[in-house]
C-alpha positions in Angstrom: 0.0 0.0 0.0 1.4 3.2 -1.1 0.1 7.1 -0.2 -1.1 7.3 -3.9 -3.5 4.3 -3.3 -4.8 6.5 -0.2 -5.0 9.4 -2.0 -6.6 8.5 -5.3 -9.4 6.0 -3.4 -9.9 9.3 -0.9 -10.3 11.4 -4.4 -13.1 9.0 -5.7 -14.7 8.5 -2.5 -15.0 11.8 -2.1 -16.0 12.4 -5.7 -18.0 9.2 -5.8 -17.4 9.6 -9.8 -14.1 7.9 -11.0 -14.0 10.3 -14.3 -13.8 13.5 -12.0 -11.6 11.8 -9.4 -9.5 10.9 -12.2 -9.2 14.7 -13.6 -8.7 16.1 -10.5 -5.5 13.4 -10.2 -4.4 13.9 -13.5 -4.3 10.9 -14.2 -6.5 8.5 -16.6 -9.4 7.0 -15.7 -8.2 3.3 -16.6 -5.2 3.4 -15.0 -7.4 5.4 -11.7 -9.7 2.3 -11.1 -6.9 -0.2 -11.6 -5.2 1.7 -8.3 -8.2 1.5 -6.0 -9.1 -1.7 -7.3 -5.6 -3.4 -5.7 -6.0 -1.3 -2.7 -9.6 -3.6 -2.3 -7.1 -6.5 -3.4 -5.1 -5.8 -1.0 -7.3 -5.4 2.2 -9.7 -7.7 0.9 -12.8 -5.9 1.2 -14.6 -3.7 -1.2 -14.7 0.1 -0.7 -16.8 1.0 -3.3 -20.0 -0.2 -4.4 -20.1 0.4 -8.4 -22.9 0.3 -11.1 -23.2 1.3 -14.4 -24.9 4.9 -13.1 -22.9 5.6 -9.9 -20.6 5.2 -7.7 -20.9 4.7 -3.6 -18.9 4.5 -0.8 -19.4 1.1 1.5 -19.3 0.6 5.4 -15.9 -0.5 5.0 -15.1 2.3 2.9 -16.5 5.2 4.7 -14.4 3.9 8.0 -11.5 3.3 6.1 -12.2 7.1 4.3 -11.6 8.6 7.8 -8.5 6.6 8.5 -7.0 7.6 4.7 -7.8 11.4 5.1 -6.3 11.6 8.6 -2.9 9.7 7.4 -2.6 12.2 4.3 -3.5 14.9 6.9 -0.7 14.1 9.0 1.6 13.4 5.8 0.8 16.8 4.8 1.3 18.7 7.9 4.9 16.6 8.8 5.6 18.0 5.0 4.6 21.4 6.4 6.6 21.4 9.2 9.8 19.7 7.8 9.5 22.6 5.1 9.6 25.7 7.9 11.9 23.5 9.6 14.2 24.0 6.9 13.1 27.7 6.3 14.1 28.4 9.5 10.3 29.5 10.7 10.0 25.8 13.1 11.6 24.4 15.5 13.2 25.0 19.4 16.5 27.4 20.2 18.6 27.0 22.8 19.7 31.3 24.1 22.3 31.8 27.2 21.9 34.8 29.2 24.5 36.0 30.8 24.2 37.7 34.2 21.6 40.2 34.3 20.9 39.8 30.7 18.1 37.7 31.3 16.4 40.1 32.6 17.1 43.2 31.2 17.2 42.0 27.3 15.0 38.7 27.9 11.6 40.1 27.7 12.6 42.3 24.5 13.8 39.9 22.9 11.1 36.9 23.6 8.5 39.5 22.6 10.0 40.5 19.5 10.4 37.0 18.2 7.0 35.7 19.2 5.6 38.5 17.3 7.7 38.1 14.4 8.6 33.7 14.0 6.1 32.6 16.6 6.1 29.0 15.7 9.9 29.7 17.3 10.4 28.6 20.4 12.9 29.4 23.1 14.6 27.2 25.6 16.6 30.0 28.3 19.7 29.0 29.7 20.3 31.9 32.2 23.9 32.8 34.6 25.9 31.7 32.3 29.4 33.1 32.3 31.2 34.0 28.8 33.4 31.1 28.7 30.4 28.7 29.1 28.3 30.3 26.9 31.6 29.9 24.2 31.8 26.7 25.5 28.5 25.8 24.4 28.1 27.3 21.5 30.9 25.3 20.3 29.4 22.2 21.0 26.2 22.9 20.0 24.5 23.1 23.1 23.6 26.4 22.7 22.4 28.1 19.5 23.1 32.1 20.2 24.5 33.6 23.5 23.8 37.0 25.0 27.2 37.8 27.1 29.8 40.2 27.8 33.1 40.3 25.6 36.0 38.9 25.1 34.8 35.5 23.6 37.3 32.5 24.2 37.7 31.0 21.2 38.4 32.9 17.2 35.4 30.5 16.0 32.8 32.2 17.8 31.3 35.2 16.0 29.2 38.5 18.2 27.7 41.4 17.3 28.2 44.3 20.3 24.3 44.9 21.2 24.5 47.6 24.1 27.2 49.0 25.9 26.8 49.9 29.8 28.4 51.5 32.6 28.8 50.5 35.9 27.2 51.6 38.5 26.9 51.9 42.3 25.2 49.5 44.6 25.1 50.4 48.0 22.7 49.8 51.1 20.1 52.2 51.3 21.3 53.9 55.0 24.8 54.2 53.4 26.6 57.6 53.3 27.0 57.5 49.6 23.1 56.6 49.2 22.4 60.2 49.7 25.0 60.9 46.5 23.1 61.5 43.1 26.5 60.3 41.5 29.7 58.8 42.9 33.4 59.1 42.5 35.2 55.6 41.5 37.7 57.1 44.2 35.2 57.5 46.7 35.2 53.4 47.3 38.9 53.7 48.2 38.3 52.8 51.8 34.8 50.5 51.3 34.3 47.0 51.3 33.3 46.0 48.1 31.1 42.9 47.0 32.8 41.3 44.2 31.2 38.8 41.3 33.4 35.4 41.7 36.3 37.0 39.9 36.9 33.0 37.7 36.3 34.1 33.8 33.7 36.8 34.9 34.0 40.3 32.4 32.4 42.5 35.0 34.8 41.6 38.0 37.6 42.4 35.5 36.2 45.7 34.6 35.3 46.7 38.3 39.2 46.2 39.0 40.4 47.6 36.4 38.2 50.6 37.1 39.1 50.5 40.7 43.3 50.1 39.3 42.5 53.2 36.8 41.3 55.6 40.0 44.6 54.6 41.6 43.9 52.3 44.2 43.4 48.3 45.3 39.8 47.5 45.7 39.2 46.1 49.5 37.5 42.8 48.2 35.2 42.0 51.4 32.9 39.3 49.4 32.2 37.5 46.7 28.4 36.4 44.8 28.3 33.7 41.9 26.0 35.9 40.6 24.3 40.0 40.7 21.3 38.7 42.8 23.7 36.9 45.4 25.7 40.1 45.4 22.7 42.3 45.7 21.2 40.4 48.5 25.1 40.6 50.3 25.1 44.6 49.5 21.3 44.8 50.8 22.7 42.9 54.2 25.1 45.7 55.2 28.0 43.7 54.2 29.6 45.8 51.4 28.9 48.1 48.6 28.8 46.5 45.1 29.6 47.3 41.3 27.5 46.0 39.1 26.4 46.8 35.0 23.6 49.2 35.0 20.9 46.6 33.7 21.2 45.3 37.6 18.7 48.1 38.0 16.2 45.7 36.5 16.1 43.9 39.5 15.0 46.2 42.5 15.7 45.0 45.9 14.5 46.4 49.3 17.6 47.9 51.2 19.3 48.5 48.1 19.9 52.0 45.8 21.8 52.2 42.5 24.0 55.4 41.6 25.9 56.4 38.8 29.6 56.1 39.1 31.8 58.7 37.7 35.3 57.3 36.5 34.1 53.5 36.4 34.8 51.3 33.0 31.8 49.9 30.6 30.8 46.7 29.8 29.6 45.4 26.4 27.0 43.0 26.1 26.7 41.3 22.6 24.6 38.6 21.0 27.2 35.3 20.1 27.0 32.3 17.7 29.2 29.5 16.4 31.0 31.0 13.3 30.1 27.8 11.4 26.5 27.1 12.4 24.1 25.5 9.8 21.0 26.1 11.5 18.1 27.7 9.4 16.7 28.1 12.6 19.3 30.2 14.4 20.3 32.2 10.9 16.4 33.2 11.0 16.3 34.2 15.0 19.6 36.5 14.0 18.3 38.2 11.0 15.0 38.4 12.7 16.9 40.4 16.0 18.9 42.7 13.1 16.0 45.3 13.9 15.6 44.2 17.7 18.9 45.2 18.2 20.1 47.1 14.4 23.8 46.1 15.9 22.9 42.8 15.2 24.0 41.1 12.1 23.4 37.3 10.8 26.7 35.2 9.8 26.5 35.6 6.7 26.7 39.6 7.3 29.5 38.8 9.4 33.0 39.3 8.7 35.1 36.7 10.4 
């Protein structure tokens, strides 16, 4: 039993007149009743009940009508979905957030691509250091990264989406609280919160801010991550540095100021340099206006 025996007996049941069936098919009207006439060979029963003056569908035929539309059905729609799979329109991508990311670009972006590929979907993989987030691109595990630069690795391709400053995070009854803006040399003498200084982009850039304003940052804590640091600064038991998208995640005890002197962190969106995916070179192209930085690989120079 092929899909053409399914599909021409569906025609002429549906039809119930083997010379319009056999138009609609394309196909002549001989060689059309010699198809559905092995398919009855076959299961043994007859489907159609045929005179002189008309044709008509049996018992065995109407059930076995259902059963034939809903397998082309299903043909059809894998076909369907096999196609915008390979468009790029279908199908499930992996994005790492780095950091605070998640919540400062995540909603954008999960808006702007359920508006514009909705049959996308996204899997988020958030607090995920650059390294990792290389790491994973590499070996597929991931299928576009939003982190901070440098990337490890010359076969892993960015586009720069935002630049940000530092800023300030300090507990709300602390003396420089009351300060619209703060001096980088004003934290000479405070404990500071640090991120977990292993491969993280922002702990480099608070030191090297810290190094730039002349002195050795007193390094009183460490966090894995901006909400563990937050919660430590909110807790009296340091001030903190943090990108300014940590604003995006208020917390009771805690103020944010601008910090005068202090380095800037870039935030970019990353993917494998030689990725095949339809689906990710879509999701890129479709961000190009998200974030007009943005540019798909095959935009990118290497």
């Amino acid at each position: 039993m092929e899909l053409r025996h399914l599909r021409y007996f569906v025609t002429v049941a549906e039809t119930c007149h083997f010379g319009r069936a056999a138009e609609q098919l394309h196909i002549a009207q001989p060689a059309l009743s010699h198809t559905v006439r092995q398919l009855e060979d076959e299961l043994g029963v007859a489907l159609l009940a045929r005179t002189t003056r008309q044709v008509r569908v049996t018992p065995a035929g109407e059930f076995f009508l259902g059963e034939a539309q809903r397998v082309l059905s299903a043909v059809e729609a894998g076909v369907r979905g096999v196609q915008r799979i390979g468009e790029g329109q279908l199908g499930l991508v992996r994005v790492g957030f780095t950091g605070t990311a998640a919540f400062s670009h995540l909603p954008h972006l999960a808006r702007a691509l359920a508006q514009r590929v909705p049959q996308v979907e996204l899997e988020v993989h958030a607090e995920l250091l650059t390294a990792e987030q290389c790491d994973q691109l590499r070996d597929g595990s991931l299928g576009l990264g939003v982190l901070r630069p440098p990337v490890t690795g010359d076969d892993i391709d960015y586009r720069v989406i935002e630049v940000e400053p530092l800023v300030l995070a300090v507990p709300a009854d602390h003396r420089l609280a009351v300060e619209p803006v703060v001096a980088t040399t004003d934290l000479r003498a405070e404990p500071l919160v640090t991120y977990d200084g292993r491969n993280s982009v922002v702990h480099a850039a608070v030191l090297r801010s810290c190094r730039d304003a002349g002195f050795t940052p007193h390094q009183q804590h460490q966090a894995p991550g901006t909400a563990a640091l937050l919660a430590l600064v909110a807790g009296g038991l340091g001030v903190g540095v943090v990108p300014a998208s940590a604003r995006s995640l208020p917390l009771a005890g805690v103020v944010f100021r601008d910090l005068a002197g202090a380095a800037t962190v870039e935030l970019a969106l990353a993917w494998h340099r030689e990725t095949s995916s339809p689906l990710v070179n879509t999701v890129l192209a479709e961000l190009e206006d998200v974030f007009p930085s943005a540019r798909p690989p095959a935009e990118a120079g290497s």
